[in-house]
Residue frames as qw, qx, qy, qz and C-alpha x, y, z in Angstrom:
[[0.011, -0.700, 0.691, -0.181, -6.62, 21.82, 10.78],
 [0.775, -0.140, 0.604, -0.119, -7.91, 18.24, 11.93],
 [0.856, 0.482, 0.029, -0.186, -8.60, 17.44, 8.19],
 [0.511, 0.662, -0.535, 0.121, -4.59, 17.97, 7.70],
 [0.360, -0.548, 0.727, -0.203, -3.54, 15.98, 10.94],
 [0.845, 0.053, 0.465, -0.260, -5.48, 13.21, 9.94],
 [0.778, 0.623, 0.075, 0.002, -4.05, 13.40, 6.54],
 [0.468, 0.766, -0.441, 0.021, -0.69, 13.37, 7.67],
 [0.497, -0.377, 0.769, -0.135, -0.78, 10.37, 9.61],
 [0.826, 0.113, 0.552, 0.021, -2.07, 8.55, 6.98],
 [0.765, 0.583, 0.056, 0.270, -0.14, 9.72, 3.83],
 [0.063, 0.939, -0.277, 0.194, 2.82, 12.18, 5.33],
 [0.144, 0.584, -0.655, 0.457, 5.90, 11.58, 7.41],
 [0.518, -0.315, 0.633, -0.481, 4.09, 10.02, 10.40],
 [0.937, 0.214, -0.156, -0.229, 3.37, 6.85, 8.07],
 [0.292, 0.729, -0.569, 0.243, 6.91, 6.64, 7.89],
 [0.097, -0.505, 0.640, -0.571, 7.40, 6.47, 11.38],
 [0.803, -0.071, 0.431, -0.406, 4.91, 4.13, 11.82],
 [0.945, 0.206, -0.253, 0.023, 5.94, 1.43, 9.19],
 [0.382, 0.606, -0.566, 0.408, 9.59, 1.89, 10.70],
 [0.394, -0.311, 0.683, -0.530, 8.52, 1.70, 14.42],
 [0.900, 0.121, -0.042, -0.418, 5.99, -1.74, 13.06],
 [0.901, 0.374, -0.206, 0.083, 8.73, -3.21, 11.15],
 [0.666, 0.239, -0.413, 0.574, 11.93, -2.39, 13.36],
 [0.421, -0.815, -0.279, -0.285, 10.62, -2.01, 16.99],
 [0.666, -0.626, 0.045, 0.403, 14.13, -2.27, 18.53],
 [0.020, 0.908, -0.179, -0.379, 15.34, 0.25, 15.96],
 [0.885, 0.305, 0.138, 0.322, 17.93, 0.55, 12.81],
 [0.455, -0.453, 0.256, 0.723, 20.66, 2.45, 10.89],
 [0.043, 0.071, -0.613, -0.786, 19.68, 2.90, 7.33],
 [0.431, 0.342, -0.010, -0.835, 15.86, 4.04, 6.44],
 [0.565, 0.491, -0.517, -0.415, 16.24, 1.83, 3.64],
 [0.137, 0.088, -0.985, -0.056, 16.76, -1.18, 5.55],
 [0.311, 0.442, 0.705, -0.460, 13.01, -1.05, 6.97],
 [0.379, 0.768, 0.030, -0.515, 11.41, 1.08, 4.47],
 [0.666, -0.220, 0.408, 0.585, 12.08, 0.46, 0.76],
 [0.196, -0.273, 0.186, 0.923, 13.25, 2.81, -1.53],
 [0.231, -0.391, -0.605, -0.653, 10.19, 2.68, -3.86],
 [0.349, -0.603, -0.703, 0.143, 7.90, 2.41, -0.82],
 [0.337, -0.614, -0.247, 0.669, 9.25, 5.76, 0.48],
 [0.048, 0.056, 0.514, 0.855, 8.87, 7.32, -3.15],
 [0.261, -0.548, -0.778, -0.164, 5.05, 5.92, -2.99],
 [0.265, -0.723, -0.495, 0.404, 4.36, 7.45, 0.31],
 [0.276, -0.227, 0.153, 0.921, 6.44, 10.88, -0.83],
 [0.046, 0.108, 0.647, 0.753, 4.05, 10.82, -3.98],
 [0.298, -0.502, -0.810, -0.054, 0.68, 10.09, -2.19],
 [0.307, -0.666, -0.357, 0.578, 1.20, 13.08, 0.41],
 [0.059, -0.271, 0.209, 0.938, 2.31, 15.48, -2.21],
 [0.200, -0.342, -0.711, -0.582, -0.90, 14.76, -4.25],
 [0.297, -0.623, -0.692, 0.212, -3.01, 14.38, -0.97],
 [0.385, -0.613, -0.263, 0.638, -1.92, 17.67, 0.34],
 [0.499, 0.848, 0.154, 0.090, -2.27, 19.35, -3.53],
 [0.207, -0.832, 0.376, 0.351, 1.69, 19.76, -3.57],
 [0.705, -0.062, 0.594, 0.382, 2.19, 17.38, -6.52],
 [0.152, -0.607, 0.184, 0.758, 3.90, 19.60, -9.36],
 [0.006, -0.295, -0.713, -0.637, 1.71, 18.45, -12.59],
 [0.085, -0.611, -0.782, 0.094, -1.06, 19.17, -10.75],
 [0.327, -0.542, -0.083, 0.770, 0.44, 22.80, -9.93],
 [0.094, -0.236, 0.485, 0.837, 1.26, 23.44, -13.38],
 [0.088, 0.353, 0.857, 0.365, -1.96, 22.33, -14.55],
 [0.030, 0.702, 0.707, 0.079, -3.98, 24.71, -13.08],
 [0.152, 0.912, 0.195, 0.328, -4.61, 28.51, -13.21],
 [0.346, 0.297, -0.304, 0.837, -1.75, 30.73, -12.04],
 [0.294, -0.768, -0.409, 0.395, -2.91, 32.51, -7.88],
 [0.213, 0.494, -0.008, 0.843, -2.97, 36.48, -8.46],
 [0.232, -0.474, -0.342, 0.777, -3.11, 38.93, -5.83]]
C-alpha cells in the first residue's frame, strides 16, 4: 500500500495539486490556466501506465480467468 501512495504523489492526482498549489498559491478558476492541457494529458498518461491501467497495455496481455 506505501508502494501505491508513493506512486500517487508522484504520477496521480496529487501531482496535480501540487503543480497547481506551486504555480497558483493564491488560487484560480480554470485548471487550464495553471496546468496545461497537454501537461494534464502527460500526467493522466504516466499514472495510467504507472499504476498498469493504460489500455494497450491491457489489451496486450493475457485475458484474468477465475
Amino acid at each position: 500500500m506505501n508502494a501505491v501512495t508513493l506512486k500517487n504523489r508522484e504520477f496521480g492526482p496529487a501531482i496535480v495539486m501540487e503543480i497547481a498549489e506551486r504555480r497558483a498559491p493564491q488560487g484560480f478558476n480554470n485548471i487550464e490556466d495553471v496546468i496545461t492541457h497537454r501537461e494534464l494529458e502527460d500526467i493522466s498518461v504516466a499514472y495510467k501506465i504507472e499504476a498498469g491501467f493504460d489500455p494497450e497495455a491491457l489489451n496486450q496481455r493475457p485475458s484474468l480467468t477465475v
